[in-house]
mmCIF entry with sequence, helices, sheets and N, C-alpha, C, O atoms, coordinates in Angstrom:
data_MODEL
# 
_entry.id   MODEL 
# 
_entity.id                         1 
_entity.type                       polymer 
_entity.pdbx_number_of_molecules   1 
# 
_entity_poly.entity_id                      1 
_entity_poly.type                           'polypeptide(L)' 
_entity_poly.nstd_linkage                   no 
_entity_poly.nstd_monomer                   no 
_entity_poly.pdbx_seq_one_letter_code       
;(UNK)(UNK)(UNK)(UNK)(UNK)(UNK)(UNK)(UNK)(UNK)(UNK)(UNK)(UNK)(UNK)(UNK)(UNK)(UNK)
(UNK)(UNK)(UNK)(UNK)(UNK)(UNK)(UNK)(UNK)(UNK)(UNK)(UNK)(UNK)(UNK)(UNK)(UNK)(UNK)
(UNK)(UNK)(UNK)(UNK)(UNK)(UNK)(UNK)(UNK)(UNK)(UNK)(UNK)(UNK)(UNK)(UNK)(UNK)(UNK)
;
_entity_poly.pdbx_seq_one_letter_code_can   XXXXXXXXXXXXXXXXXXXXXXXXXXXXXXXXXXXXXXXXXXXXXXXX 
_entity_poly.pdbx_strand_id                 A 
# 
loop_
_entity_poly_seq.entity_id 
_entity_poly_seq.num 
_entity_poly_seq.mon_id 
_entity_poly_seq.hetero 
1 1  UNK n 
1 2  UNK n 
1 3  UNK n 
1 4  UNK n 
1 5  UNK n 
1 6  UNK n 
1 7  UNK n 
1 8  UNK n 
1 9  UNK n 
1 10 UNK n 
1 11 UNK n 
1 12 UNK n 
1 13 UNK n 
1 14 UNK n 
1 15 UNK n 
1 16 UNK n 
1 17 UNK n 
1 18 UNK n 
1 19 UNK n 
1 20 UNK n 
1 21 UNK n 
1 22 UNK n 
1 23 UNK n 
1 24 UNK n 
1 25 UNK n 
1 26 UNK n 
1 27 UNK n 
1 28 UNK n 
1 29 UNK n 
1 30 UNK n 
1 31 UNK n 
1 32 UNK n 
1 33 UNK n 
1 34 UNK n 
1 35 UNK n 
1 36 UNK n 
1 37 UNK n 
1 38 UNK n 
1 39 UNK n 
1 40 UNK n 
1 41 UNK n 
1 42 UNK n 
1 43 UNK n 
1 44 UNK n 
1 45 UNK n 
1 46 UNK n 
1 47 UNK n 
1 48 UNK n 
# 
_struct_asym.id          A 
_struct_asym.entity_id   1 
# 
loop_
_struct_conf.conf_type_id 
_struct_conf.id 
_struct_conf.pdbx_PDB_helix_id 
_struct_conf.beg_label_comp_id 
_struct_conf.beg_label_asym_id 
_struct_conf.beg_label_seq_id 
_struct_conf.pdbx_beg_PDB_ins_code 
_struct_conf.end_label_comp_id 
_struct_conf.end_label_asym_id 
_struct_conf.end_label_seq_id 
_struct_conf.pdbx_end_PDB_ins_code 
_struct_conf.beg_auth_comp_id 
_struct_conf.beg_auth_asym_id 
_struct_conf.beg_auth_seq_id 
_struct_conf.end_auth_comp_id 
_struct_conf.end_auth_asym_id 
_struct_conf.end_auth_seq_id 
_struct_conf.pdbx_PDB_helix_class 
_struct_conf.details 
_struct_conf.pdbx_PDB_helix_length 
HELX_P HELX_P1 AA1 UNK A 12 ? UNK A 28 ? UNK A 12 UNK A 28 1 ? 17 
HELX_P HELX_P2 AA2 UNK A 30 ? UNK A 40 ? UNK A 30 UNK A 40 1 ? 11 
HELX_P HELX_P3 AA3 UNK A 41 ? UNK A 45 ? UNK A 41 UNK A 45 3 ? 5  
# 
_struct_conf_type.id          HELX_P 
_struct_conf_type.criteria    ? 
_struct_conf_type.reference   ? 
# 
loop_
_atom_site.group_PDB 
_atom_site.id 
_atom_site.type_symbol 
_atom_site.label_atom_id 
_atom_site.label_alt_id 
_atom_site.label_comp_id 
_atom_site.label_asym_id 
_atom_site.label_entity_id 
_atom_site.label_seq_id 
_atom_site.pdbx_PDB_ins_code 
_atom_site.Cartn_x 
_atom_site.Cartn_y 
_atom_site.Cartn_z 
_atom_site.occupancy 
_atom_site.B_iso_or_equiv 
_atom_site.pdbx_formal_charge 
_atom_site.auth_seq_id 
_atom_site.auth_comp_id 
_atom_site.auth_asym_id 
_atom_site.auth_atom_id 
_atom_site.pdbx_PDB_model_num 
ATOM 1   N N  . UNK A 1 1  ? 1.780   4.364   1.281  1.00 0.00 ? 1  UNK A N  1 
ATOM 2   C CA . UNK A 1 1  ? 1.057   3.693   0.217  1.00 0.00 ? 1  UNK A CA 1 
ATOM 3   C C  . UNK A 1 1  ? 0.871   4.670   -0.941 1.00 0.00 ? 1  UNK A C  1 
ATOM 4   O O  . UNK A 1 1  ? 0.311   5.745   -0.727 1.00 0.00 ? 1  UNK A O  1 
ATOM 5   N N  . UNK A 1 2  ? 1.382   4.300   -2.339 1.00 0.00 ? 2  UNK A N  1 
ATOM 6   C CA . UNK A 1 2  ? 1.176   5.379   -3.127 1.00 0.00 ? 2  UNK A CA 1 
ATOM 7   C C  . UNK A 1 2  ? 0.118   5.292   -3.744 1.00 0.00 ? 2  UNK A C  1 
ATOM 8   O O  . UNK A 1 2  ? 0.254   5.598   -4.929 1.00 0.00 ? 2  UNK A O  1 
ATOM 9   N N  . UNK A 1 3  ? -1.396  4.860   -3.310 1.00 0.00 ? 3  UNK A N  1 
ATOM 10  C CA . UNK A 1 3  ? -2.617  5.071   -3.295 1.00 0.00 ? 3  UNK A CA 1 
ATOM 11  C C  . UNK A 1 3  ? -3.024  6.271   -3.115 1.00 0.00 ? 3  UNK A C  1 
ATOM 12  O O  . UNK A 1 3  ? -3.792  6.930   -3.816 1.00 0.00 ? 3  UNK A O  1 
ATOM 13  N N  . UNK A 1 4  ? -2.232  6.682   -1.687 1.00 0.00 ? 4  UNK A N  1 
ATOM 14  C CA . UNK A 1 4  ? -3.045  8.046   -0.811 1.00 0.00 ? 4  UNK A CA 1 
ATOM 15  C C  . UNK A 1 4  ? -1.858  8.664   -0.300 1.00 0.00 ? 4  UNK A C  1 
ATOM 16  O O  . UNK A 1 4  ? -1.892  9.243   0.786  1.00 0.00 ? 4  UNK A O  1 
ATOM 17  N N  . UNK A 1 5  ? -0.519  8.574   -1.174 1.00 0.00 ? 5  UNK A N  1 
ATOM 18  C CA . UNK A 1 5  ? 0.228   9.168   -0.190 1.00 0.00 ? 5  UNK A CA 1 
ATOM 19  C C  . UNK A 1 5  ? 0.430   10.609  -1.270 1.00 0.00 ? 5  UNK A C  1 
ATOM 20  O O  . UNK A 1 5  ? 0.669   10.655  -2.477 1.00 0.00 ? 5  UNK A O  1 
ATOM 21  N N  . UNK A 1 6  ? 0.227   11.669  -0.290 1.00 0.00 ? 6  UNK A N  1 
ATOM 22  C CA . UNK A 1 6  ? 0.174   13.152  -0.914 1.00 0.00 ? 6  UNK A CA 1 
ATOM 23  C C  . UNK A 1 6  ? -1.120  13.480  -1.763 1.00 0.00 ? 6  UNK A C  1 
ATOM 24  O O  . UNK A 1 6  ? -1.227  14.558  -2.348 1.00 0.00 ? 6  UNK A O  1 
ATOM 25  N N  . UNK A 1 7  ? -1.996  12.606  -1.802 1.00 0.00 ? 7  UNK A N  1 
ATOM 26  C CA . UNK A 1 7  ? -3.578  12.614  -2.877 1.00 0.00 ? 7  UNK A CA 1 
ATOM 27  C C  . UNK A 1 7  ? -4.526  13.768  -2.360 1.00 0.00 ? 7  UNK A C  1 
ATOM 28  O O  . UNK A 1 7  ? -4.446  14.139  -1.189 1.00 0.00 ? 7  UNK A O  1 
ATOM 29  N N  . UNK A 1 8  ? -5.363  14.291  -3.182 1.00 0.00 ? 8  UNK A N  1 
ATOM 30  C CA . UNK A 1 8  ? -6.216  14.773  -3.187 1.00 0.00 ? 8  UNK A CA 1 
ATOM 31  C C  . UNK A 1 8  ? -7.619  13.885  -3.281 1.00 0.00 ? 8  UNK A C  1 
ATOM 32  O O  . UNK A 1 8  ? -7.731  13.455  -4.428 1.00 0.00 ? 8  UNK A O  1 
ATOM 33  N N  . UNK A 1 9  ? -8.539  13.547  -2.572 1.00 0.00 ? 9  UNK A N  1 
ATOM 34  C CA . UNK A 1 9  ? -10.020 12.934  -2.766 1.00 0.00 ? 9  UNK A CA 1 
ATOM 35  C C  . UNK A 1 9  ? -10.642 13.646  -2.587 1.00 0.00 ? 9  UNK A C  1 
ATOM 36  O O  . UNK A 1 9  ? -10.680 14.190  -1.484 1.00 0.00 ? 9  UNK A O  1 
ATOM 37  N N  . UNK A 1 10 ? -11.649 14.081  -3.870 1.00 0.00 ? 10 UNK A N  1 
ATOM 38  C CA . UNK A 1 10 ? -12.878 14.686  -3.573 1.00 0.00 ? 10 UNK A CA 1 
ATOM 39  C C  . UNK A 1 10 ? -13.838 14.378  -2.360 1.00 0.00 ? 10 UNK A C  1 
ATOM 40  O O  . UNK A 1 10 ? -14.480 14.983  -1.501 1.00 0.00 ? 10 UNK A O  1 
ATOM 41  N N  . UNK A 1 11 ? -13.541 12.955  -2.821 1.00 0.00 ? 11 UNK A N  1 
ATOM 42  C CA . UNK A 1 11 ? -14.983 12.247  -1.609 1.00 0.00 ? 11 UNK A CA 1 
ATOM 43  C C  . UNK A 1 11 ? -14.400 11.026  -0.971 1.00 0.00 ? 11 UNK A C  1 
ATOM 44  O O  . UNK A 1 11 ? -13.304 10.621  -1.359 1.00 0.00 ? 11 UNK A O  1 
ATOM 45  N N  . UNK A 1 12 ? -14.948 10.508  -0.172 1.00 0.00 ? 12 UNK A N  1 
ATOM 46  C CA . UNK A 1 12 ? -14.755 9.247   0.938  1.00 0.00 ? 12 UNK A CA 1 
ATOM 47  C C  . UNK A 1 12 ? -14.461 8.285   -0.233 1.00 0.00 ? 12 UNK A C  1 
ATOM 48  O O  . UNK A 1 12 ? -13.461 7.568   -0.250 1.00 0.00 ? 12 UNK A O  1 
ATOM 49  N N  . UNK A 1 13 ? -15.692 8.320   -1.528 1.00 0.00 ? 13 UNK A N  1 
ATOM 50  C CA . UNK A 1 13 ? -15.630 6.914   -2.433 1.00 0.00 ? 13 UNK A CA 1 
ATOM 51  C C  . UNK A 1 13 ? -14.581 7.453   -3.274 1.00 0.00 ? 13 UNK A C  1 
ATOM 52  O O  . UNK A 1 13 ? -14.584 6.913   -4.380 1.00 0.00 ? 13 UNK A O  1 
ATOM 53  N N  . UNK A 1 14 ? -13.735 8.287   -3.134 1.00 0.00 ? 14 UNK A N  1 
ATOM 54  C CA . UNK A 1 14 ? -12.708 8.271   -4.450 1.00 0.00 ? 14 UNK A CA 1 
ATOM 55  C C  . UNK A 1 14 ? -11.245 7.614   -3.808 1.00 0.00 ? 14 UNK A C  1 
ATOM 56  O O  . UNK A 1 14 ? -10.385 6.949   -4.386 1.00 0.00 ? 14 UNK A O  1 
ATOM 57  N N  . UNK A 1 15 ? -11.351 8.259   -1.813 1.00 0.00 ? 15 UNK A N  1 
ATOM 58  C CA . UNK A 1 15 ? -10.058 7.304   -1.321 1.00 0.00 ? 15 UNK A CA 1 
ATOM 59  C C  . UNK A 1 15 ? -10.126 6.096   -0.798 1.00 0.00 ? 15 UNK A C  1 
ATOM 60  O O  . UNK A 1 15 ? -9.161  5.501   -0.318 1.00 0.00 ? 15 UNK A O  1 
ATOM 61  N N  . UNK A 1 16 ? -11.856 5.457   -0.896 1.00 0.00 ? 16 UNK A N  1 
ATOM 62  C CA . UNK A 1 16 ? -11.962 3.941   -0.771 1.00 0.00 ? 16 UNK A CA 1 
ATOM 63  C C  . UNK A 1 16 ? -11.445 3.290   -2.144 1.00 0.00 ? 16 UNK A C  1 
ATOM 64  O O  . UNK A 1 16 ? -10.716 2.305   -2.266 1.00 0.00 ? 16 UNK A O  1 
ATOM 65  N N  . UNK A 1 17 ? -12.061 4.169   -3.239 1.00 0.00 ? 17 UNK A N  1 
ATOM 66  C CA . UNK A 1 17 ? -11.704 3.445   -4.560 1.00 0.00 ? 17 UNK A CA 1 
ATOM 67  C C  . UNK A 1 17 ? -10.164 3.105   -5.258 1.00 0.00 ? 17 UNK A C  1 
ATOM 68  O O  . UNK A 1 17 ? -9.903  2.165   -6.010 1.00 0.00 ? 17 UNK A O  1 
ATOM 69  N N  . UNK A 1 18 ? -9.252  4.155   -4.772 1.00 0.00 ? 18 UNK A N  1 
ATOM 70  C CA . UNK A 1 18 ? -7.737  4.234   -4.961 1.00 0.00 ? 18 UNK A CA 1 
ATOM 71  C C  . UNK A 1 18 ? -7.284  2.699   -3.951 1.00 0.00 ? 18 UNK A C  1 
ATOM 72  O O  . UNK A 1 18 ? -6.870  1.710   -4.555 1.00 0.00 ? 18 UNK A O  1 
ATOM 73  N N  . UNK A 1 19 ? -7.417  2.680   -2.524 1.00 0.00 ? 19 UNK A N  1 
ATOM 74  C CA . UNK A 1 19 ? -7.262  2.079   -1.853 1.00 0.00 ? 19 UNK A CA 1 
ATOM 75  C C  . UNK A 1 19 ? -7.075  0.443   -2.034 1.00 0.00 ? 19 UNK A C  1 
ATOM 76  O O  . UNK A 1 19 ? -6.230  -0.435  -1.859 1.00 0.00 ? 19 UNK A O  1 
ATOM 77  N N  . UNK A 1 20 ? -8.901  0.685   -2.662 1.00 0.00 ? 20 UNK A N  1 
ATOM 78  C CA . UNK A 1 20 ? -9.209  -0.787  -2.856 1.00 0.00 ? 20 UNK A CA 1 
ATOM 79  C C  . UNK A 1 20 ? -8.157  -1.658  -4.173 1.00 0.00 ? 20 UNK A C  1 
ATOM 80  O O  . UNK A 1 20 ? -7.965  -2.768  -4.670 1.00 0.00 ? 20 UNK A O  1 
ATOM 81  N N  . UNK A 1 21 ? -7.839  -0.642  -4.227 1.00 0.00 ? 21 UNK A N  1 
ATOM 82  C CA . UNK A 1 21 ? -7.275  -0.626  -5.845 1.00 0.00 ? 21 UNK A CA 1 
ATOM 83  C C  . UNK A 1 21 ? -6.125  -1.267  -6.084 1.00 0.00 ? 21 UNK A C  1 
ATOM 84  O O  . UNK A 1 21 ? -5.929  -2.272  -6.767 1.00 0.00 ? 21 UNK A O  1 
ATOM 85  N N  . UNK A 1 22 ? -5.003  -0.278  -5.158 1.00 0.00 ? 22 UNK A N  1 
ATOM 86  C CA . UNK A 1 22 ? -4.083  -0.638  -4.299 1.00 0.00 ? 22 UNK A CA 1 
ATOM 87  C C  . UNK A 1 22 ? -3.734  -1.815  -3.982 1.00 0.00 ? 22 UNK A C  1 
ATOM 88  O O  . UNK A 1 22 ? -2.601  -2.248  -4.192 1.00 0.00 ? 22 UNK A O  1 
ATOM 89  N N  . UNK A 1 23 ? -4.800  -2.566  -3.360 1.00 0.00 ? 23 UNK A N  1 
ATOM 90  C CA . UNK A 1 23 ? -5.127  -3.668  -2.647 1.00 0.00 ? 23 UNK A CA 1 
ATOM 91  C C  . UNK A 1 23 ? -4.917  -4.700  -3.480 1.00 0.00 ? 23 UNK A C  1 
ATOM 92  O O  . UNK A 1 23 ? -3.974  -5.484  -3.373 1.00 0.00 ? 23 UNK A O  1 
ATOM 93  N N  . UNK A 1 24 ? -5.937  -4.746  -4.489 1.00 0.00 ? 24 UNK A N  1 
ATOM 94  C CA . UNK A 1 24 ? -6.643  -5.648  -5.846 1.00 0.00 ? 24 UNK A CA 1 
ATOM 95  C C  . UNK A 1 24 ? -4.753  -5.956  -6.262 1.00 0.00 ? 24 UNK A C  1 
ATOM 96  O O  . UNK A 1 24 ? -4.227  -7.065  -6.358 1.00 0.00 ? 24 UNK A O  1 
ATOM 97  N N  . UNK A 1 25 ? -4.117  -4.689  -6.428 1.00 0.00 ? 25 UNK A N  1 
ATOM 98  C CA . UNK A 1 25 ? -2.658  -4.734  -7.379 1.00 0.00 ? 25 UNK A CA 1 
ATOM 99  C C  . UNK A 1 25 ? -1.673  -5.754  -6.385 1.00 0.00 ? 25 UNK A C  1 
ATOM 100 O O  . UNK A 1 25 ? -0.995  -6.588  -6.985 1.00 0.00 ? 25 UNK A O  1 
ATOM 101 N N  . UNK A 1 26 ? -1.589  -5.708  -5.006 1.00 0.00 ? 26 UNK A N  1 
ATOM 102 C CA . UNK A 1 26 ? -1.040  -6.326  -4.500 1.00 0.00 ? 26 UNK A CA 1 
ATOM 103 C C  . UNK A 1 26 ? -1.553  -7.906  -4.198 1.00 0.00 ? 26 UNK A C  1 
ATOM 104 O O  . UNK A 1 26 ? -0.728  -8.733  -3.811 1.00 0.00 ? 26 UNK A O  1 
ATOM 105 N N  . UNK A 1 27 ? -2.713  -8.205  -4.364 1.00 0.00 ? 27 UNK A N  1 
ATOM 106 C CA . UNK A 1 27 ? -2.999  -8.801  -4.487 1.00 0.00 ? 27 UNK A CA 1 
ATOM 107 C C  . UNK A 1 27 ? -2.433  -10.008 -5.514 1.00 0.00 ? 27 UNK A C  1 
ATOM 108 O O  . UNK A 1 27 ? -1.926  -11.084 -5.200 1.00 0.00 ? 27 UNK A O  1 
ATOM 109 N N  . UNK A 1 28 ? -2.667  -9.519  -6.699 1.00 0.00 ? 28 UNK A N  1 
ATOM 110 C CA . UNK A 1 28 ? -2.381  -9.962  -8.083 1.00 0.00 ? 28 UNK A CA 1 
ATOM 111 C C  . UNK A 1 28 ? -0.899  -10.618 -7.889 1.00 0.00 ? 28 UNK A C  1 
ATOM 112 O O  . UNK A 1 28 ? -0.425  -11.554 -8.532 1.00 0.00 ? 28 UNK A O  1 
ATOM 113 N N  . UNK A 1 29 ? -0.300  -9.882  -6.835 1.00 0.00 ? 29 UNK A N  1 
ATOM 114 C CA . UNK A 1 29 ? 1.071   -9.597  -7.210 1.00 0.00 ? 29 UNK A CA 1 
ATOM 115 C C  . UNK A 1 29 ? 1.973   -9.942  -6.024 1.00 0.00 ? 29 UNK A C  1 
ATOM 116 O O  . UNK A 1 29 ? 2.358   -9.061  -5.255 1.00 0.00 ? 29 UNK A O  1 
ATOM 117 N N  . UNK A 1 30 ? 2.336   -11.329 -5.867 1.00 0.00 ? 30 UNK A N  1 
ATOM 118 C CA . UNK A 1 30 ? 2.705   -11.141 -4.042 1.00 0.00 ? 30 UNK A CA 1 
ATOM 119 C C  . UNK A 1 30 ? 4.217   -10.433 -4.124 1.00 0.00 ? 30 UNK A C  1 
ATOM 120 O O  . UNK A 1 30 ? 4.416   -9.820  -3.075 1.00 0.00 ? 30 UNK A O  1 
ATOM 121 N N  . UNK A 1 31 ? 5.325   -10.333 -5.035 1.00 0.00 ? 31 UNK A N  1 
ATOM 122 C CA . UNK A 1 31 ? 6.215   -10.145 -4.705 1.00 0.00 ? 31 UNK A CA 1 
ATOM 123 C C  . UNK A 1 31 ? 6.010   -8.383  -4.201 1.00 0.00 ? 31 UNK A C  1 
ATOM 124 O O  . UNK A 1 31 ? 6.792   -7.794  -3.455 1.00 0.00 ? 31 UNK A O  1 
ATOM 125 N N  . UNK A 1 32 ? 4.945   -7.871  -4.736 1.00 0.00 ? 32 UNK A N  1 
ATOM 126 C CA . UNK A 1 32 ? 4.552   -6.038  -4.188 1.00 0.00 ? 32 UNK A CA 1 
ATOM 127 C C  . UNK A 1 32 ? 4.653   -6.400  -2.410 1.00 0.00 ? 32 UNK A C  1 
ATOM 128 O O  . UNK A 1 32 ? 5.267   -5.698  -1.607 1.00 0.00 ? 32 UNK A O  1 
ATOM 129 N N  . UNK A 1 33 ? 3.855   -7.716  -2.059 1.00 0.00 ? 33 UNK A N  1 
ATOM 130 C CA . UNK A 1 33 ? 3.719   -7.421  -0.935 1.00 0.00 ? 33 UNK A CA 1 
ATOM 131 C C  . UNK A 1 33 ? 4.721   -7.632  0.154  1.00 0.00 ? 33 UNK A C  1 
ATOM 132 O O  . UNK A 1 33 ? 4.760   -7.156  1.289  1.00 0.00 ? 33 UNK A O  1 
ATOM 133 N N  . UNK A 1 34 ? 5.816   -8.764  -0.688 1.00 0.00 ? 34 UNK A N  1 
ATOM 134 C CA . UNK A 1 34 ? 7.525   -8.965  0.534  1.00 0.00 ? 34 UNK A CA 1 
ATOM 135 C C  . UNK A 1 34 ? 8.152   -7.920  0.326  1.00 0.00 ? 34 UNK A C  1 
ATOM 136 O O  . UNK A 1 34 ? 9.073   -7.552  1.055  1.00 0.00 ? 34 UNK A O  1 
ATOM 137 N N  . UNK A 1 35 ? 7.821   -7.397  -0.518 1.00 0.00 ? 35 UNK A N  1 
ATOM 138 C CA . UNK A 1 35 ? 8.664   -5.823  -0.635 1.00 0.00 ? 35 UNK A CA 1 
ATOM 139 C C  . UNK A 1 35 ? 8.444   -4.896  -0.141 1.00 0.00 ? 35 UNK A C  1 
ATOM 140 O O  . UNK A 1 35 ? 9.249   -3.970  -0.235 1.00 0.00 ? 35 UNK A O  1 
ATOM 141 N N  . UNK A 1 36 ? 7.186   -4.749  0.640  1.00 0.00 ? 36 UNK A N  1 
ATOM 142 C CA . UNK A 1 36 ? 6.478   -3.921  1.734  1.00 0.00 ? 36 UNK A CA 1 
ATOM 143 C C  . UNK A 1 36 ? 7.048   -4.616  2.721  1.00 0.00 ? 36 UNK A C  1 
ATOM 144 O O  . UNK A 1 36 ? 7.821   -3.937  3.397  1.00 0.00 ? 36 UNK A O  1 
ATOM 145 N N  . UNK A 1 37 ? 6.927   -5.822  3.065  1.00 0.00 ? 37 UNK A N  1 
ATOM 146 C CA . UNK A 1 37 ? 6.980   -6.290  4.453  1.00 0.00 ? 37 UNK A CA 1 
ATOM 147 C C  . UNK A 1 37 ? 8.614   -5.829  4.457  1.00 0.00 ? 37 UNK A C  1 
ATOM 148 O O  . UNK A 1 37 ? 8.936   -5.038  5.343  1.00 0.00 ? 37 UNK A O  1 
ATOM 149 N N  . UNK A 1 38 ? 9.454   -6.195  3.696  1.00 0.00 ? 38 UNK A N  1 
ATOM 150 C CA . UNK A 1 38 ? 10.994  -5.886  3.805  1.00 0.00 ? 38 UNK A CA 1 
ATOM 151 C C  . UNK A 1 38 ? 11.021  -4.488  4.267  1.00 0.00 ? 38 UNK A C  1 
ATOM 152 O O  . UNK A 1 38 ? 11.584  -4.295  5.344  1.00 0.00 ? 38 UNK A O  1 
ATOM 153 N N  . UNK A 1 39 ? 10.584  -3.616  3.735  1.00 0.00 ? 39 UNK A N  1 
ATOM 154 C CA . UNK A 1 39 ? 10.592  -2.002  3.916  1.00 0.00 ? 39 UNK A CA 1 
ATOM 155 C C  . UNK A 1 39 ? 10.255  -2.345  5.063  1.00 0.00 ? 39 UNK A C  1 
ATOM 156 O O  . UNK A 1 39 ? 11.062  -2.901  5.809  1.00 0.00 ? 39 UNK A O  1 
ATOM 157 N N  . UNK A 1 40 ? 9.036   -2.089  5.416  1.00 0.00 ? 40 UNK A N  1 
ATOM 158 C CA . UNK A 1 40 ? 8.778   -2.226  6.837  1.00 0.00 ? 40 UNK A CA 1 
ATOM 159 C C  . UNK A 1 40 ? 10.012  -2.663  8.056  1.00 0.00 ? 40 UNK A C  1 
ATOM 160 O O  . UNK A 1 40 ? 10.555  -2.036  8.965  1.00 0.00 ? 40 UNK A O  1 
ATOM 161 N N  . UNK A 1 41 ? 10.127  -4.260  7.462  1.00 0.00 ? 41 UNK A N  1 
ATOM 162 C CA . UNK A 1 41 ? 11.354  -4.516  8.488  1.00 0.00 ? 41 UNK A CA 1 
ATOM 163 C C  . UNK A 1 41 ? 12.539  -3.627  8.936  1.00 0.00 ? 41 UNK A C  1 
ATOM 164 O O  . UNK A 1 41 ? 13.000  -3.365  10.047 1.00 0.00 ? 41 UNK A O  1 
ATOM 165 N N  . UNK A 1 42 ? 12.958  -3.152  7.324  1.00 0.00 ? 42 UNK A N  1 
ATOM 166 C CA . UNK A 1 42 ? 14.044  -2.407  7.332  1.00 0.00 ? 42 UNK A CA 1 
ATOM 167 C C  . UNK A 1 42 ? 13.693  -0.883  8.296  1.00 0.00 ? 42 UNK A C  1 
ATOM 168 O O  . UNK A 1 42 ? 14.624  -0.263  8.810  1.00 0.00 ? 42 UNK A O  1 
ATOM 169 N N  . UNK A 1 43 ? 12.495  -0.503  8.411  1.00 0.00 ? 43 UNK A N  1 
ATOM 170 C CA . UNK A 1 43 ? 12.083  1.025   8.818  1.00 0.00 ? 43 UNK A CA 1 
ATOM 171 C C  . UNK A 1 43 ? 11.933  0.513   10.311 1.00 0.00 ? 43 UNK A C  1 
ATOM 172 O O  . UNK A 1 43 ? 12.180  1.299   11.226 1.00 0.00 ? 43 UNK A O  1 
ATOM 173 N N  . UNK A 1 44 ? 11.551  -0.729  10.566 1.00 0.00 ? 44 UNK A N  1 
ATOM 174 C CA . UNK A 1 44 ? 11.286  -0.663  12.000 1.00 0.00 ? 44 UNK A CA 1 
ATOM 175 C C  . UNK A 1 44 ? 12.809  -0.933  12.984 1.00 0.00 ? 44 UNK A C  1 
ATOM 176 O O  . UNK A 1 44 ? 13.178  -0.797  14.150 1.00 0.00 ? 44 UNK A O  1 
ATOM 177 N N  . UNK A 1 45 ? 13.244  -1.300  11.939 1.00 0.00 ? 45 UNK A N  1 
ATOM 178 C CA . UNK A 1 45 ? 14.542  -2.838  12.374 1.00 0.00 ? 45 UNK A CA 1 
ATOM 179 C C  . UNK A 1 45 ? 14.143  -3.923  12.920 1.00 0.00 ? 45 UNK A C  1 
ATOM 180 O O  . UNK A 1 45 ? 14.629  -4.205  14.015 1.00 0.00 ? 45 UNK A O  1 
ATOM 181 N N  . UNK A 1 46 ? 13.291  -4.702  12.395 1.00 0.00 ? 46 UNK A N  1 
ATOM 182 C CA . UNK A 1 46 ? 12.966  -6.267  13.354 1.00 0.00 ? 46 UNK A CA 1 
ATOM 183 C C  . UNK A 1 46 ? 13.924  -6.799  12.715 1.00 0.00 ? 46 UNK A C  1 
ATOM 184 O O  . UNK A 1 46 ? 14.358  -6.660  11.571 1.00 0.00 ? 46 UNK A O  1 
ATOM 185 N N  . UNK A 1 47 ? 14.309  -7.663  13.922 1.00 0.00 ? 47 UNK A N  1 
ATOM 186 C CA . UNK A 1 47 ? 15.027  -8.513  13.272 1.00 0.00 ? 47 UNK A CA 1 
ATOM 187 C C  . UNK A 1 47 ? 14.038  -9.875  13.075 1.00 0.00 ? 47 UNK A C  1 
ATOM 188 O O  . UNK A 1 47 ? 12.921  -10.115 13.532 1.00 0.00 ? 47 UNK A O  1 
ATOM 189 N N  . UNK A 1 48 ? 14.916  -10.645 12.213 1.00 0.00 ? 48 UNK A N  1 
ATOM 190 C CA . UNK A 1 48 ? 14.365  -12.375 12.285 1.00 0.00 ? 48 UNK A CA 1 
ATOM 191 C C  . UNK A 1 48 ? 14.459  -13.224 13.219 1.00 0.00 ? 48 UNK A C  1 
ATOM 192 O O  . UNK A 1 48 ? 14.015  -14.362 13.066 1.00 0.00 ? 48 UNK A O  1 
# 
């Protein structure tokens, strides 16, 4: 997740706040999220 991937957080509320953030964007946005699930597929190999 490039929220927290390689990040520095001062505090608990700065890597809830990236996170949530994260979240909110995929949200907004479904094609962010078949494009995760595809990666995924592709990293695990499931098939259909």
């Amino acid at each position: 997740m490039h929220a927290t991937h390689l990040k520095y957080f001062k505090t608990f509320e700065d890597l809830h706040d990236s996170v949530v953030k994260a979240f909110k964007s995929y949200m907004q946005d479904a094609s962010k999220i078949i494009c995760v699930m595809q990666k995924m597929r592709e990293d695990f190999s499931i098939a259909c």
